[in-house]
N, C-alpha and C positions, 0 to 999 in steps of 0.2 A: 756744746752739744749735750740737749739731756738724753739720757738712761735708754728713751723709747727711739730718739732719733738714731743714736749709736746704733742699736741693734739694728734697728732696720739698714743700715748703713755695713754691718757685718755682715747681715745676712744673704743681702743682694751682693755681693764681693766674690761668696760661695758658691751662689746660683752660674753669676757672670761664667767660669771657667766650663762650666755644663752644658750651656745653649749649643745648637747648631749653626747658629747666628754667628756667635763668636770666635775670634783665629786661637787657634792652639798653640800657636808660635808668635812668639811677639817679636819682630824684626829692631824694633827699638824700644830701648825704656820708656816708662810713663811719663808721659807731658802733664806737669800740673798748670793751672790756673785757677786763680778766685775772681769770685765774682762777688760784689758785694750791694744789694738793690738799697737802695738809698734814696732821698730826695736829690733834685739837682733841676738843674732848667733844661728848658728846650728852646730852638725857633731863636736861635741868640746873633742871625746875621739879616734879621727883619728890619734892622734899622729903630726899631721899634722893642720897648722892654721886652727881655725874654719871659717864660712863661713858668712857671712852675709844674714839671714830670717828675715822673717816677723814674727811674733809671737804674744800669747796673754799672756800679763805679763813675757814677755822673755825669754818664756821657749818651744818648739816645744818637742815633744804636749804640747800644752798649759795644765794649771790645770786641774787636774780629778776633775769633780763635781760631789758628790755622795749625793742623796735624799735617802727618803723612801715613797714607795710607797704610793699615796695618800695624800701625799704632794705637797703644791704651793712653785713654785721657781719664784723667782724672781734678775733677772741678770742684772748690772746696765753695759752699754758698753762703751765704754770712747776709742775714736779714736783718736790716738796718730802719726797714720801714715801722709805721705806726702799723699795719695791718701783715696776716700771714699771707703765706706766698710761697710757690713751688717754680722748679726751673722744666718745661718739657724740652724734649732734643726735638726737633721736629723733623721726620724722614728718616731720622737714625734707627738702622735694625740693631735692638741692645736689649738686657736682660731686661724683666717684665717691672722687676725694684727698681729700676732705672728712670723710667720713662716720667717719671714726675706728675702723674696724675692724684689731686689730694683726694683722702681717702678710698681711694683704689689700690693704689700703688705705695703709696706712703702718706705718712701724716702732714700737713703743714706745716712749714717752717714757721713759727711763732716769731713774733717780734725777740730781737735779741739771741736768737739761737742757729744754727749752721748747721748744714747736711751735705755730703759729701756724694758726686755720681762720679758715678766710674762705670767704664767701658770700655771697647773696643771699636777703631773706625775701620771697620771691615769693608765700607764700600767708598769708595773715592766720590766729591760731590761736592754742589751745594746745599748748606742746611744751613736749619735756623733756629737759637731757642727764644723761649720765648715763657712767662709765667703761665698757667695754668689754673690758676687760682683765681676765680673773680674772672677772666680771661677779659673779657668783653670792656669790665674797668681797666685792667692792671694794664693789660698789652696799649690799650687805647692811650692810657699817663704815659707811656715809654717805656714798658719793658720787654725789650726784645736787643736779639742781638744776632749777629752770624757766625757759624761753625764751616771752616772750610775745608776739606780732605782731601788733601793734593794727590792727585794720581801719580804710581811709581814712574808714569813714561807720561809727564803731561804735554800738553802740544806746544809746537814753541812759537810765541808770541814777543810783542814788544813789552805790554802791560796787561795784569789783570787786574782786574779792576771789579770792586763789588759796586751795584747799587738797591740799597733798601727802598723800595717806592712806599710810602705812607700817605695818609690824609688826618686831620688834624679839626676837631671841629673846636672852633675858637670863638669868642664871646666878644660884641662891641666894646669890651672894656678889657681886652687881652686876657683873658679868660681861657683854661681850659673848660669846656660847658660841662657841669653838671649834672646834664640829663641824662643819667647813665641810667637804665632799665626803661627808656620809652618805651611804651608798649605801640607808637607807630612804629619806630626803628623794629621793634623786636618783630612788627607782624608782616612788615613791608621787605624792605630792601638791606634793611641793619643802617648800621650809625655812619650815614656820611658826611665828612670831613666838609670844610671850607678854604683850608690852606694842602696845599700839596709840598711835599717834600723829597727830596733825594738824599739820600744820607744824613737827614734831620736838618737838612739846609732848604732852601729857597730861592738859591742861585739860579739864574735864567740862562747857564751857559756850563756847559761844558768844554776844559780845555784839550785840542785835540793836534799829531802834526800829521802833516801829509806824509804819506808811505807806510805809517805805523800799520802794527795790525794787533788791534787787543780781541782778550779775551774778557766780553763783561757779563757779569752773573749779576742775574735781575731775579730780586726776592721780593715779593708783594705780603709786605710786615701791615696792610692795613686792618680794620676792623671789616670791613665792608666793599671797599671800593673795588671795582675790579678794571684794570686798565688794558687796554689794547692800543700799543706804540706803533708807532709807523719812524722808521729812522729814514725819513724824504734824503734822497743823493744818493744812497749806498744802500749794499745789498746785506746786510747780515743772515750769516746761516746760526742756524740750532744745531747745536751737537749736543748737549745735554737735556734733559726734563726732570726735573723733583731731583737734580744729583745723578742721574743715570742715562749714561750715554745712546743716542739715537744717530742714524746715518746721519751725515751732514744733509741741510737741507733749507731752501728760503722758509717762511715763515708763512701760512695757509693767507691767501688775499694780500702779505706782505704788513699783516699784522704781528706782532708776538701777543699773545691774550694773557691775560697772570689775573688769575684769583686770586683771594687773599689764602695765603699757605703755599703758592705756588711758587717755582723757583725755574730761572730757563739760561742756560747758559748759550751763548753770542759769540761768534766770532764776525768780528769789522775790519773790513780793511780800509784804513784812511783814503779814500782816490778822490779825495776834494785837491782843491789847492791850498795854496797860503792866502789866509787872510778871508778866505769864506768860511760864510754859516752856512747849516743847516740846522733845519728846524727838526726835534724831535717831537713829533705828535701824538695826541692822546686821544683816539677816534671808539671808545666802544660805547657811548651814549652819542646817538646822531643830534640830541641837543645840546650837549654840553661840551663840544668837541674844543680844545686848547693846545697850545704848546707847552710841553713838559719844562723842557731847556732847549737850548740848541748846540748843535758840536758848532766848538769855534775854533778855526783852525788857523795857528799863530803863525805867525811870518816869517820863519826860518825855513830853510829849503827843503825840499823833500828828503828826507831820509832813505839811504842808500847803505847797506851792511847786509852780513852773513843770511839773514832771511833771505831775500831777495834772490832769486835768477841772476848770475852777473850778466847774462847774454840781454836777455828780455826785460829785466829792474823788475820781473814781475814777482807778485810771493806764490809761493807754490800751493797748489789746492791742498785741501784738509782731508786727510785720513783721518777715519773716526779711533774716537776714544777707545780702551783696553774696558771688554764688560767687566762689570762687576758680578761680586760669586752669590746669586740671586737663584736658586731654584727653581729649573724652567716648570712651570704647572704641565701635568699631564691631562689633558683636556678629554680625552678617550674615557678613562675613569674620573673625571672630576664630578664632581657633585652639585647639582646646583641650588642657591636659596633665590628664591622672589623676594625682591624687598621696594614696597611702594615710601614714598617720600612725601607726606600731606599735610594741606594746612595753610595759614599764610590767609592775608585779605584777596577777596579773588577767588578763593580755593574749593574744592570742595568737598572738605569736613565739616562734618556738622557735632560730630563727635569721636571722641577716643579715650581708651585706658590710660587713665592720671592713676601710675600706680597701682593698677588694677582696678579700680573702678569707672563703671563710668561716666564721663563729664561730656556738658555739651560747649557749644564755643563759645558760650557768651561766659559759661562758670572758665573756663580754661584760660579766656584774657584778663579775666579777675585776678586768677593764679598766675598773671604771668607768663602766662603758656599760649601757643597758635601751632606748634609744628608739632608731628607724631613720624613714627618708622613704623610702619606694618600698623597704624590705627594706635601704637603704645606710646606714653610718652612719661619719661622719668622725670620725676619732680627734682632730684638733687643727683650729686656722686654719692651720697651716704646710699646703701644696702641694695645696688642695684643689681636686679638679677639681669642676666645675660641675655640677650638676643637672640644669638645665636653659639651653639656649642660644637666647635669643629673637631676632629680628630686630629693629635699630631700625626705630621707627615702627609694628609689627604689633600691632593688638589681640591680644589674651590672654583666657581663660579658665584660669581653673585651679579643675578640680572636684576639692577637698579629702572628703578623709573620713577621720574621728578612728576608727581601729578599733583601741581603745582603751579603758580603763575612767575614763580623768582627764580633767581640761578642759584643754585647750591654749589659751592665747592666742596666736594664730600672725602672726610680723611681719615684714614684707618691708621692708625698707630700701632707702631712695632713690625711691620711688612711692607714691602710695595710687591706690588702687583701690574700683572700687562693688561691695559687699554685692547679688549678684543675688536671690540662692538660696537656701532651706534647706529642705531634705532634699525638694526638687524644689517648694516653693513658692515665688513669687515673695515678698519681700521689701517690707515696709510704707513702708518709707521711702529705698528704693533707697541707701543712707548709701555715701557717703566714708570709708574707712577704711584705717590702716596696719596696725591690728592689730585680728583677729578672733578672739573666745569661741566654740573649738567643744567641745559640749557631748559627753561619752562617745558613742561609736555616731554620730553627727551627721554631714551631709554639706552640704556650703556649699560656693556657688559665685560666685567674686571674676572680677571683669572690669576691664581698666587697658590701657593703653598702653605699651607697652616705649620710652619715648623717655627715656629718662637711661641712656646709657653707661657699660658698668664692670660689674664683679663683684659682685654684691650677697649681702648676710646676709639668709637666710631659714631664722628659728626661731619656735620656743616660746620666749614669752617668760619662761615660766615659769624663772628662770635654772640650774636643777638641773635641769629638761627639758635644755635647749639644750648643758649639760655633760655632759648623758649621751649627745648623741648627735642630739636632734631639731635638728638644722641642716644647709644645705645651702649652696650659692654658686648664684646665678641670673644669669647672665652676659649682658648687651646688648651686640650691637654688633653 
C-alpha cells in the first residue's frame, strides 16, 4: 500500500468512530477478509470453454461475506488486475472514506497496490459489493460479490440461500463482447446480456425438498437487465427490500421486480411434492418472457422436524423482521428538492449542462453523454460539484420524476430512505429503500435523514445510464 492509500486508509478509520451511522459499541471483534480482483473465468458449467472475467479471488460472484449484526468488518483489497479498481459496499450506511467511489472518496486501487475498508454493519441485510471503477466494464467482466448481515434474532428457516441474478453478453466465439461504451446501450435500455445466470451458473434447476422452508435473497448484480420472477406453485412473501425489513407480504401481481442494485429477501415454503418441478419465470418484457430454472423437488419424503406444527405438519406464519436503527424522516419539517430525470432516445432533451456549459444532443452523444439530473450532466468523478447540499440531521424529500421513455433504478449511496410516494399515491408498504425502479413518465417521492456526512453518489444504476451522464454528488454536512 503506497503513502497516499495509507492515509487515506487512516484517515477514514478516524472518521468511522464519529458518524451517527455507526455503533459505538462493538458487540464483537472485527471480522477480516480479503479480497483479491484478479483474472479468473466464468460460465465454466456451459458445457462449453469457459470465458475469461474479472473476478474477486476467482470466483464470479466473488466470496459471500457473512457478519453479524453489529459487527466491524474490515476487508483488506489487493488489485491483481491490469487495470485500477475500487470496492463500493452497496446499501451499506458507513463512513463517507469508506464507500469506494474513485476520486470522490478515495483514489484508485492502482495495479499491484491494496486498500483496506472498514466499517460497521449496523443494519442487518442483504448487500452487495461490487467495483466502482469503470463500473459499466468492471461489474459487467465479474466484479461483484455479496455482503450478508445476519440479524441478532433471524427467522428460522430450513436454508438460506443467496441468488445473484446476472446477464452476460457473449460473442459467437465465447467471447466476453467488447462493446463496452455503445452509445445504443448507453442511450437506450444499457448493455443487455444473452446468457442468464444464477450464481454465475446456467443451471436449468434448482434442488428443492418438500416441507422445507427457505429463506432466499435475490440480488440483481446485472448491468442492465431488470427481471420480474414468478415462482409458478407456491406463494413466496417479501420480508425484506434493499436489506430492510417490510411486513410480510405476496409480491404485487405475484411478481418479485429487482432492478439492477436491487436486493429482495423471500421466504418459500416447499408445498410441492416429491419428484415435481416448477418453473421459475422471468415475465418483465412481455417479449422475451423465459424460464429462469425450475425448483426440482427430489424424492425423499416430506420433511417433518421442529418447524413444523406437530398437530397441523404446518410451518408457522412469519413475524416480521427486528427494524433496523434507520432514522424515521420527519416529513412535517422536511424539506423538499424537485429533481427531473432526462434524456435517453425517445426523450425530450434537446440540451443540457455538460459541466456547465451548454451542449445540445447531438454534441452530448458525441461525448458520450444522453442522460442529465435537473438539465446538468457530469462528464467524470474528477471535480464534481454537488447537486444538491443538505444540512446534517434535516429531513429530506426528494420528489423524483423519470421524464424519460427507460426505467431508472435510481441509488443514493451512504442512506436509505422510505418509498413515500408514487405518482402522488401513498405507498403500500412505506419500504426502506437504497435504490428505486422508476418506471417511464413516473414520479416517486423518497423521504430520509441527511445524517451520514460527505459527498455522496447519486445515479442510475443502470451502469450505461450513470456513464452517460444520470449521476450527481449529494453533499451532507
Amino acid at each position: 500500500m503506497d503513502r497516499r492509500h495509507f492515509l487515506y486508509s487512516l484517515a477514514s478509520l478516524g472518521i468511522g468512530t464519529q458518524l451517527g451511522c455507526t455503533s459505538s459499541v462493538h458487540n464483537y471483534p472485527a471480522r477480516e477478509f480479503e479480497l483479491v480482483a484478479m483474472a479468473g473465468q466464468a460460465l465454466t458449467d456451459t458445457g462449453k470453454p469457459a470465458i475469461a472475467a474479472w473476478t474477486y479471488g476467482g470466483s464470479v460472484p466473488g466470496p459471500q461475506l457473512r457478519v453479524r449484526q453489529g459487527e466491524r468488518v474490515r476487508v483488506q483489497v489487493t488489485n491483481q488486475l491490469t487495470a485500477p479498481t475500487t470496492v463500493h459496499w452497496h446499501g451499506v450506511r458507513l463512513p463517507n472514506a469508506m464507500d469506494g467511489v474513485p476520486h470522490v472518496t478515495q483514489p484508485p486501487i492502482e495495479p499491484g497496490q491494496r486498500f483496506i475498508y472498514e466499517f460497521d454493519a449496523i443494519d442487518a441485510g442483504t448487500y452487495w459489493y461490487h467495483s466502482h471503477f469503470q463500473s459499466s466494464e468492471q461489474v459487467d467482466r465479474g466484479l461483484y460479490g455479496t455482503l450478508i448481515v445476519q440479524e441478532r434474532q433471524p427467522p428460522t428457516v430450513h436454508r438460506d440461500v443467496t441468488w445473484v441474478l446476472d446477464d452476460w453478453r457473449i460473442t459467437a466465439g465465447g467471447l466476453v463482447s467488447e462493446s463496452f461504451g455503445s452509445a445504443h446501450d448507453m442511450s437506450h435500455a444499457g448493455r443487455i446480456g444473452n446468457v442468464i445466470t444464477v450464481n454465475g451458473s446456467v443451471s436449468d434447476q434448482f434442488p428443492i425438498r418438500a416441507g422445507e422452508r427457505l429463506r432466499l435473497r435475490l440480488v440483481n448484480a446485472a448491468n442492465a437487465r431488470i427481471f420480474a420472477l414468478r415462482f409458478q406453485g407456491h406463494r413466496p412473501m417479501i420480508i425484506a427490500l434493499d436489506g430492510h425489513p417490510v411486513a410480510p407480504h405476496e409480491p404485487d401481481g405475484g411478481r418479485i421486480v429487482l432492478a439492477p442494485g436491487m436486493r429482495c429477501d423471500v421466504v418459500i415454503d416447499a408445498t410441492g411434492s416429491p419428484g415435481e418441478r416448477y418453473p421459475v419465470q422471468e415475465l418483465f418484457s412481455p417479449r422475451q418472457q423465459y424460464v429462469l430454472m425450475d425448483l426440482a423437488y427430489d424424492t425423499a419424503p416430506r420433511m417433518t422436524d421442529q418447524i413444523a406444527d406437530p398437530i397441523t405438519d404446518r410451518l408457522p406464519p412469519l413475524a416480521p423482521l427486528a427494524a433496523n436503527p434507520v432514522k424515521e424522516p420527519d416529513l412535517k419539517s422536511a424539506k423538499t428538492h424537485e429533481i427531473v430525470f432526462g434524456g435517453g432516445m425517445m426523450g425530450n432533451l434537446h440540451q443540457a449542462l455538460l459541466d456547465g456549459k451548454p451542449t445540445d444532443m447531438r454534441d452530448l452523444l458525441r461525448r458520450g453523454k444522453a442522460w442529465a439530473i435537473n438539465g446538468h450532466i457530469s462528464d467524470s468523478h474528477h471535480h464534481m460539484e454537488p447537486m444538491l447540499r443538505l444540512a446534517l440531521g434535516q429531513s429530506y424529500v426528494l420528489r423524483m420524476r423519470n421524464d424519460t421513455a427507460w426505467h431508472h433504478p435510481i441509488h443514493l449511496h451512504g442512506h436509505t430512505f422510505r418509498v413515500t410516494r408514487r405518482n402522488g399515491l401513498a405507498t403500500p408498504h412505506q419500504e426502506w429503500r437504497d435504490t428505486v425502479l422508476m418506471s417511464p413518465r413516473e414520479e416517486i417521492e423518497v423521504a430520509f435523514v441527511a445524517d451520514n456526512p460527505g459527498n455522496w453518489m447519486f445515479h442510475c444504476h443502470i451502469l450505461e445510464h450513470h456513464a452517460g451522464g444520470m449521476m450527481g454528488l449529494v453533499s451532507v454536512g
